[in-house]
C-alpha positions as YAML, in Angstrom:
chain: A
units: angstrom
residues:
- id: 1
  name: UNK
  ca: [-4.87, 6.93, -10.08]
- id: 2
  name: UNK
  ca: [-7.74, 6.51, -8.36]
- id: 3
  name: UNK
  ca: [-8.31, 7.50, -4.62]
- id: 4
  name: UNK
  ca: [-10.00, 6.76, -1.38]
- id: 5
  name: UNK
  ca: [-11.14, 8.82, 1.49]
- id: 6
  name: UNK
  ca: [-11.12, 7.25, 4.69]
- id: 7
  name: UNK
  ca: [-11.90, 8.95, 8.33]
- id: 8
  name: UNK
  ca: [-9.33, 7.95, 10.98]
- id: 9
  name: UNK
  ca: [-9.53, 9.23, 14.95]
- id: 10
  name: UNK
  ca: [-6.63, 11.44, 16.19]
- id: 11
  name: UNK
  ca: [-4.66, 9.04, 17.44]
- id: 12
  name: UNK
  ca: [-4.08, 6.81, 14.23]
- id: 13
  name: UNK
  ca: [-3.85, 10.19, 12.40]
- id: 14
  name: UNK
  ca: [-0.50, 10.51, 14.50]
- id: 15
  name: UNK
  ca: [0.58, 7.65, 14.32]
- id: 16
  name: UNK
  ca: [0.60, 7.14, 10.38]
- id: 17
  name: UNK
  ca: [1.58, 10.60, 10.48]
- id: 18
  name: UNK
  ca: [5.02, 9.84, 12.92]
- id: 19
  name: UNK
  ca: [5.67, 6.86, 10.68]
- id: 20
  name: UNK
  ca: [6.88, 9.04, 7.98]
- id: 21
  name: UNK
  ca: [10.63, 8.38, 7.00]
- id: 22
  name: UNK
  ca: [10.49, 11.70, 5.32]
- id: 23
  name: UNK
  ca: [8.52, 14.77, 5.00]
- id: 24
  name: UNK
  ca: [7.22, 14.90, 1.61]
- id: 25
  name: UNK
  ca: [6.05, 10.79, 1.52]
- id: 26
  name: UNK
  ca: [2.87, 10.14, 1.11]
- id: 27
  name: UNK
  ca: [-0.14, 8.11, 3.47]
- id: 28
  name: UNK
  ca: [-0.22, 5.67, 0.90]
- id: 29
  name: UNK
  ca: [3.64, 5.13, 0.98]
- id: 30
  name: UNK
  ca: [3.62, 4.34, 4.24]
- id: 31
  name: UNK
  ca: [0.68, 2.48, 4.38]
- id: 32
  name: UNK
  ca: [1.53, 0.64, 1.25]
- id: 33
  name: UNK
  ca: [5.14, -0.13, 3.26]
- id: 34
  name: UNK
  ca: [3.55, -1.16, 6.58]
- id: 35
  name: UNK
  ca: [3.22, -4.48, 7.47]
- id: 36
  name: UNK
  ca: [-0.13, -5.78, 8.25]
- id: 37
  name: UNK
  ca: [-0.79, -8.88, 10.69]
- id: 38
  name: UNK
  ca: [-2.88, -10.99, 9.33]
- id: 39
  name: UNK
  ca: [-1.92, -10.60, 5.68]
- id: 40
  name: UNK
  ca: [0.57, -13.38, 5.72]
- id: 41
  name: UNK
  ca: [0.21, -17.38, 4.84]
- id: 42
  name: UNK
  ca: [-1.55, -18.87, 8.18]
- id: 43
  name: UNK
  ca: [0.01, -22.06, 9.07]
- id: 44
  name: UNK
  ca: [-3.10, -23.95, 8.23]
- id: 45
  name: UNK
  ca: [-2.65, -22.74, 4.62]
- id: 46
  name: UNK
  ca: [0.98, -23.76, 4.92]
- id: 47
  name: UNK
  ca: [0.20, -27.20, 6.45]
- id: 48
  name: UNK
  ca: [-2.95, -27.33, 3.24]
- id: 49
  name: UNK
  ca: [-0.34, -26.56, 0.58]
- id: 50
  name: UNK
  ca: [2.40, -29.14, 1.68]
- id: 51
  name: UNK
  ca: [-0.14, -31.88, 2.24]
- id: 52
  name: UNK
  ca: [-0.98, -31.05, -2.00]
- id: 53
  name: UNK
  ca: [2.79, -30.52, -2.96]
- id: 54
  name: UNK
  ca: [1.86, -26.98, -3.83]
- id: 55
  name: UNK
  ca: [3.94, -24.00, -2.35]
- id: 56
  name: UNK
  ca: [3.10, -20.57, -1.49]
- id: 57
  name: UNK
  ca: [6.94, -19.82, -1.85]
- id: 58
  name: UNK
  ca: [8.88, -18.53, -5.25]
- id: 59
  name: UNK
  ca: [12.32, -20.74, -5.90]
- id: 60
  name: UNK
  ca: [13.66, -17.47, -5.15]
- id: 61
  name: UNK
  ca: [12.19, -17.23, -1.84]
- id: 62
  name: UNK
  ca: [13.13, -21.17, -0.87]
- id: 63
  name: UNK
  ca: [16.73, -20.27, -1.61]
- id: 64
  name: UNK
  ca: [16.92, -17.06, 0.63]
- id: 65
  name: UNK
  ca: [15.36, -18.58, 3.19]
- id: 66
  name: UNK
  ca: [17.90, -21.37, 2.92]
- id: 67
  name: UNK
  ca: [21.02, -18.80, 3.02]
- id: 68
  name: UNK
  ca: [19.35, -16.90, 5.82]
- id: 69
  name: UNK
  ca: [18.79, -20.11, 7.50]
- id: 70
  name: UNK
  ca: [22.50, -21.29, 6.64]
- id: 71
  name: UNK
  ca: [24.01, -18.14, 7.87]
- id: 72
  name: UNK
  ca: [22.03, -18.26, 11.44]
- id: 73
  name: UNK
  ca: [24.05, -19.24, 14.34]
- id: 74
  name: UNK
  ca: [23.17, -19.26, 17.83]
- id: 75
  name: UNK
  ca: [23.56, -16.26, 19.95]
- id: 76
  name: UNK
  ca: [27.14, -16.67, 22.15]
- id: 77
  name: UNK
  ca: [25.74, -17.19, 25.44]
- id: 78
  name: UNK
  ca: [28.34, -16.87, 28.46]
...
């Protein structure tokens, strides 16, 4: 596998090293887990794709987001 070395200040240091889940994983585990803003579909991509017919979505990922969508209910406000 081949590797990179980067050069981070102090503070990110810490911080990718508190978000850890366990001693023994790696930087690139939780780097590789982290969610990165930015990295998703924009909604001018979205809006591009639908106006073609194409999607940026699996089947798969339609249907969950139908169930999770099906199974949302609005929070009981008193």
């Amino acid at each position: 596998m081949a590797t990179k070395t980067i050069s981070l200040e102090l503070e990110a240091y810490e911080k990718l090293r508190r978000a850890k889940r366990f001693p023994r994983e790696s930087f690139t585990e939780v780097v590789l887990r982290a969610s990165i803003p930015g990295s998703g579909v924009s909604g001018r991509e979205l809006l591009a794709d639908f106006d073609t017919g194409d999607s940026v979505f699996s089947d798969e990922a339609l249907d969950a987001i139908d169930v999770l969508n099906a199974n949302d209910r609005p929070p009981d406000i008193p």
